[in-house]
Gaussian input, Z-matrix of N, CA and C with variables (Angstrom, degrees):
# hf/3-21g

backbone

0 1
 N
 C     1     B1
 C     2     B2     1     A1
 N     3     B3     2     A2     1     D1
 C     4     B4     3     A3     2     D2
 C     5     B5     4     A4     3     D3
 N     6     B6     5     A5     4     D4
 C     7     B7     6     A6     5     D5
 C     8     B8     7     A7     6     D6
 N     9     B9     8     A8     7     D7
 C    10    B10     9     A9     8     D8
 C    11    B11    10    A10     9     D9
 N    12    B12    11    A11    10    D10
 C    13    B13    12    A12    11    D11
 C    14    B14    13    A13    12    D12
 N    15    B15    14    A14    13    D13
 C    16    B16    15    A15    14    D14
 C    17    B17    16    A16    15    D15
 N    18    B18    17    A17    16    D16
 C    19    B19    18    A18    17    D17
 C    20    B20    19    A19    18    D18
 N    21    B21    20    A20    19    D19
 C    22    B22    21    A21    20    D20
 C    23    B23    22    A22    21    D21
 N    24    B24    23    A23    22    D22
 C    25    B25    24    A24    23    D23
 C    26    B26    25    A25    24    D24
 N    27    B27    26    A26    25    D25
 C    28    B28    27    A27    26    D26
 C    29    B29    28    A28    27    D27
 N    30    B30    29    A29    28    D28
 C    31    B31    30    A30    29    D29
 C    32    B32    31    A31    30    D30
 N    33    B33    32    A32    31    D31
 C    34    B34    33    A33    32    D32
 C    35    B35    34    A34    33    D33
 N    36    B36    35    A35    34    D34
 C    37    B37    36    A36    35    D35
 C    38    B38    37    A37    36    D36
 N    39    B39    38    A38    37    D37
 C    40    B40    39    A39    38    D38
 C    41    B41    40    A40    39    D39
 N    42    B42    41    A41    40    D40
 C    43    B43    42    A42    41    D41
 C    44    B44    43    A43    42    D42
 N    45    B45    44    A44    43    D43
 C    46    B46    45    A45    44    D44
 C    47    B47    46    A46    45    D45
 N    48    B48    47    A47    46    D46
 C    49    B49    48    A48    47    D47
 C    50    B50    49    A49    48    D48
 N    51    B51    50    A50    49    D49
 C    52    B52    51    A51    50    D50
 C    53    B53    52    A52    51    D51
 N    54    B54    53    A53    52    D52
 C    55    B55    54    A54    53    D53
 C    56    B56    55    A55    54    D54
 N    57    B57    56    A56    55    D55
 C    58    B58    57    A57    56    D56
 C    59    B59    58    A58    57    D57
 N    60    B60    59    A59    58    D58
 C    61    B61    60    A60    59    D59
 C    62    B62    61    A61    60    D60
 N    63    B63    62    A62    61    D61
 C    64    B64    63    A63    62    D62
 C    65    B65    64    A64    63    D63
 N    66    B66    65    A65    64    D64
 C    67    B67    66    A66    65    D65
 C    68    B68    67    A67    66    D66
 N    69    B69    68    A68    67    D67
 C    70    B70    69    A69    68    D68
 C    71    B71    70    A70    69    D69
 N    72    B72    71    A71    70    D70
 C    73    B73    72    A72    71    D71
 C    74    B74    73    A73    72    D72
 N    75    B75    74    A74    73    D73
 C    76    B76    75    A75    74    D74
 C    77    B77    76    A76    75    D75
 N    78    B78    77    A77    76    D76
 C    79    B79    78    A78    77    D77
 C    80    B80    79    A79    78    D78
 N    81    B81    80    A80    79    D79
 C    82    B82    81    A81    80    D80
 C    83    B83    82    A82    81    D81
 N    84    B84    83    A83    82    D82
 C    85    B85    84    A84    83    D83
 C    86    B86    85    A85    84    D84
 N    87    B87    86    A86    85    D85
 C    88    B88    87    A87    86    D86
 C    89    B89    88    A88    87    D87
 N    90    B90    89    A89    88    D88
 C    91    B91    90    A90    89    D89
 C    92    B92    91    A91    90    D90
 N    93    B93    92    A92    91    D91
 C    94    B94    93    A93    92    D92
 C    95    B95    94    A94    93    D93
 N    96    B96    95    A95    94    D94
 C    97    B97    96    A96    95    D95
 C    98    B98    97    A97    96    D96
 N    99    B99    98    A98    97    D97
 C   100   B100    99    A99    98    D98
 C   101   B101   100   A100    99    D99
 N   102   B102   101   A101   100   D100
 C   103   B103   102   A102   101   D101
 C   104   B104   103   A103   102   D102
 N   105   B105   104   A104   103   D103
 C   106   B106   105   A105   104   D104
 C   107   B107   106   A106   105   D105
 N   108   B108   107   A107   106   D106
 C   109   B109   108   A108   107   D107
 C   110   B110   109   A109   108   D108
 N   111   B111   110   A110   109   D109
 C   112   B112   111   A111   110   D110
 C   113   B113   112   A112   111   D111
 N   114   B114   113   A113   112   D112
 C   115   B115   114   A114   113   D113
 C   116   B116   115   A115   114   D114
 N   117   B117   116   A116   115   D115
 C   118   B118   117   A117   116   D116
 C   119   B119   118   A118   117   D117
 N   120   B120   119   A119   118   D118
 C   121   B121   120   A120   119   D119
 C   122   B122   121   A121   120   D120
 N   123   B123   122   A122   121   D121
 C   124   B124   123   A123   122   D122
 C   125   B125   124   A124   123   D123
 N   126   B126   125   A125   124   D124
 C   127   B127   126   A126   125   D125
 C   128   B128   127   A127   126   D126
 N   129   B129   128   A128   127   D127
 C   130   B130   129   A129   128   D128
 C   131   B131   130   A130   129   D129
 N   132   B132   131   A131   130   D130
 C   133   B133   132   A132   131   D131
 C   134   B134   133   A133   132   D132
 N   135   B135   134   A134   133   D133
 C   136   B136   135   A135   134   D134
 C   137   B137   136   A136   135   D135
 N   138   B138   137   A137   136   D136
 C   139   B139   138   A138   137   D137
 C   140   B140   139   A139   138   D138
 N   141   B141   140   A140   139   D139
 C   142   B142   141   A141   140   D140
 C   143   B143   142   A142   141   D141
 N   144   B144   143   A143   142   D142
 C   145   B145   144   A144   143   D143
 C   146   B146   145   A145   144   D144
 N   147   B147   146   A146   145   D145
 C   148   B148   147   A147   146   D146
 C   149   B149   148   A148   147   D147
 N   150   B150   149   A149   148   D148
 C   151   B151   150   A150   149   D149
 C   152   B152   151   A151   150   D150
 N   153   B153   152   A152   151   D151
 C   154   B154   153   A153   152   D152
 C   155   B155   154   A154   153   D153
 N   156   B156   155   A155   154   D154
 C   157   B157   156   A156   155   D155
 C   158   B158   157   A157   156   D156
 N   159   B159   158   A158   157   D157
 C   160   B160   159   A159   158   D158
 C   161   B161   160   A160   159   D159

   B1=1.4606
   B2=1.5328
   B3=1.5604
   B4=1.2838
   B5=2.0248
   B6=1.4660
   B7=1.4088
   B8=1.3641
   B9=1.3314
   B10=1.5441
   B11=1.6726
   B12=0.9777
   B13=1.8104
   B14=1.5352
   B15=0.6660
   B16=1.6727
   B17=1.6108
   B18=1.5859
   B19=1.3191
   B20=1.2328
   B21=1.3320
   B22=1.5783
   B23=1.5728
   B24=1.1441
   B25=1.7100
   B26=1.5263
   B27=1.1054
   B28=1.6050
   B29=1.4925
   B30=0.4955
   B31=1.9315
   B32=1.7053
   B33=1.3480
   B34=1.6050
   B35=1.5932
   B36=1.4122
   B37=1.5709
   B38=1.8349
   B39=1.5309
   B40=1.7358
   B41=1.6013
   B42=1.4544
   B43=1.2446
   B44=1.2262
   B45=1.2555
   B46=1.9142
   B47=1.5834
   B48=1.3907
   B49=1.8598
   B50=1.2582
   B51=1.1002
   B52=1.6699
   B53=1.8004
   B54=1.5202
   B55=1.7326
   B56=1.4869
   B57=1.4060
   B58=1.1297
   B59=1.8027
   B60=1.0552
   B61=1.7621
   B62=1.4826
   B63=1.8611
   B64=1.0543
   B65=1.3827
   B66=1.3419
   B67=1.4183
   B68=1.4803
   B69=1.8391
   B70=1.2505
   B71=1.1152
   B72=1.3128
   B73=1.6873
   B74=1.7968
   B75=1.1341
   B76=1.7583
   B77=1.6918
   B78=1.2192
   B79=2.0667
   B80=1.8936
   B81=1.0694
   B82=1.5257
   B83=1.1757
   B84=1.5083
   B85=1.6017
   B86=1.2030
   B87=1.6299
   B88=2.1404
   B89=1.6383
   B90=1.0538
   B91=1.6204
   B92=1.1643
   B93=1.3239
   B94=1.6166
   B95=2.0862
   B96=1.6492
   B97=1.6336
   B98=1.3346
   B99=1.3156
   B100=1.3547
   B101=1.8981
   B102=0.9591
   B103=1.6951
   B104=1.6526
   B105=1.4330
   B106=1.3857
   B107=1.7124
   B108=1.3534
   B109=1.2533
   B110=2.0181
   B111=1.0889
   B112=1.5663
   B113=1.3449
   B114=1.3171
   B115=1.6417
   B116=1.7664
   B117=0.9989
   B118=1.6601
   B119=1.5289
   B120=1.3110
   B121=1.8104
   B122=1.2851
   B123=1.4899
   B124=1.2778
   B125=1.5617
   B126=1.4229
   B127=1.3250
   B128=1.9207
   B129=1.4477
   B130=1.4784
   B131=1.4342
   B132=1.1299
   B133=1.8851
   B134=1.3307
   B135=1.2956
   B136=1.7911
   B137=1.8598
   B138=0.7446
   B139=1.6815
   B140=1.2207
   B141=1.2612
   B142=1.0738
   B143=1.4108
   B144=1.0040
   B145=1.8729
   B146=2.1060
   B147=0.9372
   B148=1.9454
   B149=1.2129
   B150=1.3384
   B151=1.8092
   B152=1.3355
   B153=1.4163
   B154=1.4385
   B155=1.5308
   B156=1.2018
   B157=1.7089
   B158=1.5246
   B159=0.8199
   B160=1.8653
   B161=1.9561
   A1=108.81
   A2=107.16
   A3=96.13
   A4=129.75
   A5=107.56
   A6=111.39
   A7=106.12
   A8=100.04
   A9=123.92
   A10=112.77
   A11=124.63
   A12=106.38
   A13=119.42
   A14=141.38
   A15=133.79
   A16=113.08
   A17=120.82
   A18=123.45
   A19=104.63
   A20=130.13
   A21=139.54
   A22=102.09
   A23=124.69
   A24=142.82
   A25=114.45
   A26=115.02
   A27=122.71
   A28=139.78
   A29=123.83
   A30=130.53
   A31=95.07
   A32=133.84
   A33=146.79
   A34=93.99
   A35=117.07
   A36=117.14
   A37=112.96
   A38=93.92
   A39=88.16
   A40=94.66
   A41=128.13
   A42=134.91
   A43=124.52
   A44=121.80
   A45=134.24
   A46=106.33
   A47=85.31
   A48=91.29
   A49=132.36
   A50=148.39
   A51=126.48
   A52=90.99
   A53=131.29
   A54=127.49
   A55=83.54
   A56=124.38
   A57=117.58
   A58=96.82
   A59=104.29
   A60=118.28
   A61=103.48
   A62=104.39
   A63=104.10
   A64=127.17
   A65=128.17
   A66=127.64
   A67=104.49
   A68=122.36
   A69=117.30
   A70=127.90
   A71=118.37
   A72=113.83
   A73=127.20
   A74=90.32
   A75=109.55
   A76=101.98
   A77=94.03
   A78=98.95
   A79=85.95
   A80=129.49
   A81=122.17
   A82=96.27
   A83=116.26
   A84=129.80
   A85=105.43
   A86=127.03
   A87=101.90
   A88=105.88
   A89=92.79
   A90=108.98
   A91=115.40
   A92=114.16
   A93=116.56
   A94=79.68
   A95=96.06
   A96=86.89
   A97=117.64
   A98=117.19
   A99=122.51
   A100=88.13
   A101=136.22
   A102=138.74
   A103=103.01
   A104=106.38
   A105=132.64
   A106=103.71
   A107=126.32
   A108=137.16
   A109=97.31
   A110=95.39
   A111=88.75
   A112=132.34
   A113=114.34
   A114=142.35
   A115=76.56
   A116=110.69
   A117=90.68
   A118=129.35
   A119=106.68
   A120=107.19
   A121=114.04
   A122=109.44
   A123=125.70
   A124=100.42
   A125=124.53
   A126=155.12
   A127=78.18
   A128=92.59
   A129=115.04
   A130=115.66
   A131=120.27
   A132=113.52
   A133=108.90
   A134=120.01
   A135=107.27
   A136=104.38
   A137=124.82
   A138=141.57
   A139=109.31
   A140=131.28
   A141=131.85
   A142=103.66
   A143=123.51
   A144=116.59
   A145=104.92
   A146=101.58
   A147=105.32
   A148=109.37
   A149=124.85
   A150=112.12
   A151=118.01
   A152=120.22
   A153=135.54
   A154=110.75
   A155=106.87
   A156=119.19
   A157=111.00
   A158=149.16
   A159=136.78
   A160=75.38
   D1=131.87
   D2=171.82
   D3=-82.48
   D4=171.22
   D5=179.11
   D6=-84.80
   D7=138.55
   D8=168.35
   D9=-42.05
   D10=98.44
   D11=-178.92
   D12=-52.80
   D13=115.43
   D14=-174.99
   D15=-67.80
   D16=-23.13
   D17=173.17
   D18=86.35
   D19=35.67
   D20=-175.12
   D21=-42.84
   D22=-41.87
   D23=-161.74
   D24=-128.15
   D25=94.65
   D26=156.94
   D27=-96.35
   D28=169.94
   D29=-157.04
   D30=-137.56
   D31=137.90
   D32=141.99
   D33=-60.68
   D34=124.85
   D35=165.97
   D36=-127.71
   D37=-14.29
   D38=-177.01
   D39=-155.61
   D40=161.03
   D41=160.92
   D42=-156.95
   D43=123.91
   D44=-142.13
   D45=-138.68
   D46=82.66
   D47=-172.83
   D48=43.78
   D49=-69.32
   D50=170.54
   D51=-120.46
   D52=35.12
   D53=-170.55
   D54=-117.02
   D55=165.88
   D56=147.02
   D57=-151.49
   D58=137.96
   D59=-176.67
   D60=-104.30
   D61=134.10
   D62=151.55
   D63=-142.01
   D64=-169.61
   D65=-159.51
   D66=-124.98
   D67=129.05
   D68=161.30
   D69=-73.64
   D70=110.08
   D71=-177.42
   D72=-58.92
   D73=-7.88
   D74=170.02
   D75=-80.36
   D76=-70.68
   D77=-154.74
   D78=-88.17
   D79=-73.34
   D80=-171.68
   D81=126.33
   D82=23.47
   D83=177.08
   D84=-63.17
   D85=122.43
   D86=159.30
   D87=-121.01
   D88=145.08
   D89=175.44
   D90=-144.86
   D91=-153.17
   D92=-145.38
   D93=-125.15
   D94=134.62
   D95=-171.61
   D96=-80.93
   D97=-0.90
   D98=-173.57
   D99=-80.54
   D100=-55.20
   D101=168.87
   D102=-21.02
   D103=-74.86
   D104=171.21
   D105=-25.26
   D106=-45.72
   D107=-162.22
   D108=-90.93
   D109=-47.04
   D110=173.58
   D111=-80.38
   D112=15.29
   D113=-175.28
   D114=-107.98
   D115=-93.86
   D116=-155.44
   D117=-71.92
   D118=6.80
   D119=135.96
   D120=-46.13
   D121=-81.96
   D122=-158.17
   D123=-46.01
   D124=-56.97
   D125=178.20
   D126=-20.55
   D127=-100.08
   D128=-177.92
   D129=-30.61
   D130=-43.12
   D131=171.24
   D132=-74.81
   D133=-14.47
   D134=175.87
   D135=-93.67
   D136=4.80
   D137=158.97
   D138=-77.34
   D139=-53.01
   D140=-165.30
   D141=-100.87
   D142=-27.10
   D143=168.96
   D144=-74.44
   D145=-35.08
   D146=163.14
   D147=-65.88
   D148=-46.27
   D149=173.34
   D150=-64.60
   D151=-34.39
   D152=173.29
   D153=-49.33
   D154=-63.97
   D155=158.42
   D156=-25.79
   D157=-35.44
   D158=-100.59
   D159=-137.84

């Protein structure tokens, strides 16, 4: 099975009035960057619920 890309590296590729899209320079993923922003919330609260663990 493959790994999740995390999107270490993004690119601005489009922007549509208050949207702005971008591109992972790893996978060639594009999405919407506000998405991008709720990945490393989530990202970041599952770090901190594993340290909680510990």
């Amino acid at each position: 099975m493959a790994t999740a890309c995390k999107h270490p590296k993004v690119r601005i590729v489009s922007r549509l009035e208050d949207s702005e899209f971008v591109e992972c320079l790893e996978c060639g993923e594009v999405f919407d960057s506000e998405e991008f922003h709720d990945m490393v919330i989530e990202e970041d609260a599952e770090k901190e619920d594993s340290e909680d663990e510990e």
